[in-house]
Residue, then its C-alpha position, 0 to 999 in steps of 0.5 A: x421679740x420686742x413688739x415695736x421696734x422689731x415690729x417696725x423693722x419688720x414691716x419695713x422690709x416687708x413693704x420696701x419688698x412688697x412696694x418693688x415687686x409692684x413698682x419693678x425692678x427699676x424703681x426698686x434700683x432707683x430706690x437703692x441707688x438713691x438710698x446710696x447718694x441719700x447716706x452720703x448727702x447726709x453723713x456729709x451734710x447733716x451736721x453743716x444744715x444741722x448747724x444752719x438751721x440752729x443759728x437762723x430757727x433760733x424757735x426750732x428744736x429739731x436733732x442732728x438725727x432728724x436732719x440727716x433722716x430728712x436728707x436722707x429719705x428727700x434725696x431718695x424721693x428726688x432722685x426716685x420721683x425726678x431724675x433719670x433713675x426714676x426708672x422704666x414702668x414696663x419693667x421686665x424684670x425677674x420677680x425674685x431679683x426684685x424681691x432680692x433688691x427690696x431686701x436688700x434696700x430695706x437692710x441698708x435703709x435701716x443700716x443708714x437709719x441706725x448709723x445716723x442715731x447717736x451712740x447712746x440711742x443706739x446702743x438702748x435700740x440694739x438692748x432693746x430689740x434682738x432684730x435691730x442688733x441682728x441687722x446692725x452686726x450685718x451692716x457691712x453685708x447690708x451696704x455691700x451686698x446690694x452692689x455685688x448682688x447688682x453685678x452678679x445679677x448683670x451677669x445672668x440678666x436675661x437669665x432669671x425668668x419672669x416669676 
């Protein structure tokens, strides 16, 4: 296991995970639906305010990869903190349903943050750690599963305890 990278990823689902089972499972569908719109405001986006932002800060010196992870992770918090799917508080949820929906938001978090990096520094972070390449070769499951969980999880809503 390769300390940082591994650690980092690691840690990230466990906090993703950790901070939906405090917030509940509204907050922790706000995060994944914004998450969703974040990935196509910057894969659609990114390289028209990438290009923007080199003709007018002629002094800044930033990447397409940061541009899109700014996008990306400010569309989440908007959407998260100012929107109609910032959620409910009294959340009655199902501890393990939302524990699901962390996982599976932080798998799609790190899919979306390898897809932005180009190929070059993809291909050192997947040599690099054995975790990132795991999740990397799940990425079709990392963006589909959290909507057929989501459906499936509809069907027995009410279903699932509370714990």
């Amino acid at each position: 296991m390769s300390p940082s990278w591994d650690l980092l990823i690691i840690i990230g689902f466990v906090f993703v995970t950790a901070v939906g089972v405090m917030l509940g499972r509204s907050k922790v569908l706000s995060v994944l639906f914004g998450s969703y719109a974040g990935y196509v405001i910057a894969s659609e986006t990114g390289q028209l305010v990438f290009d923007i932002i080199e003709k007018t800060a002629h002094s800044v010196d930033i990447s397409l990869f940061l541009v899109k992870i700014a996008l990306f992770l400010l569309t989440i918090v908007i959407l998260v903190a100012k929107t109609e799917l910032s959620g409910r508080s009294e959340d009655t949820g199902s501890t393990l349903v939302t524990i699901v929906y962390g996982i599976l938001a932080s798998g799609f978090i790190t899919t979306v943050t390898l897809s932005f990096l180009d190929e070059a520094e993809r291909n050192k972070m997947l040599e690099a750690s054995s975790l990132i390449a795991k999740v990397n070769d799940l990425k079709v499951l990392w963006i589909v599963a959290p909507i057929i969980f989501l459906i499936f999880a509809g069907f027995f809503r009410g279903r699932f305890s509370k714990n």
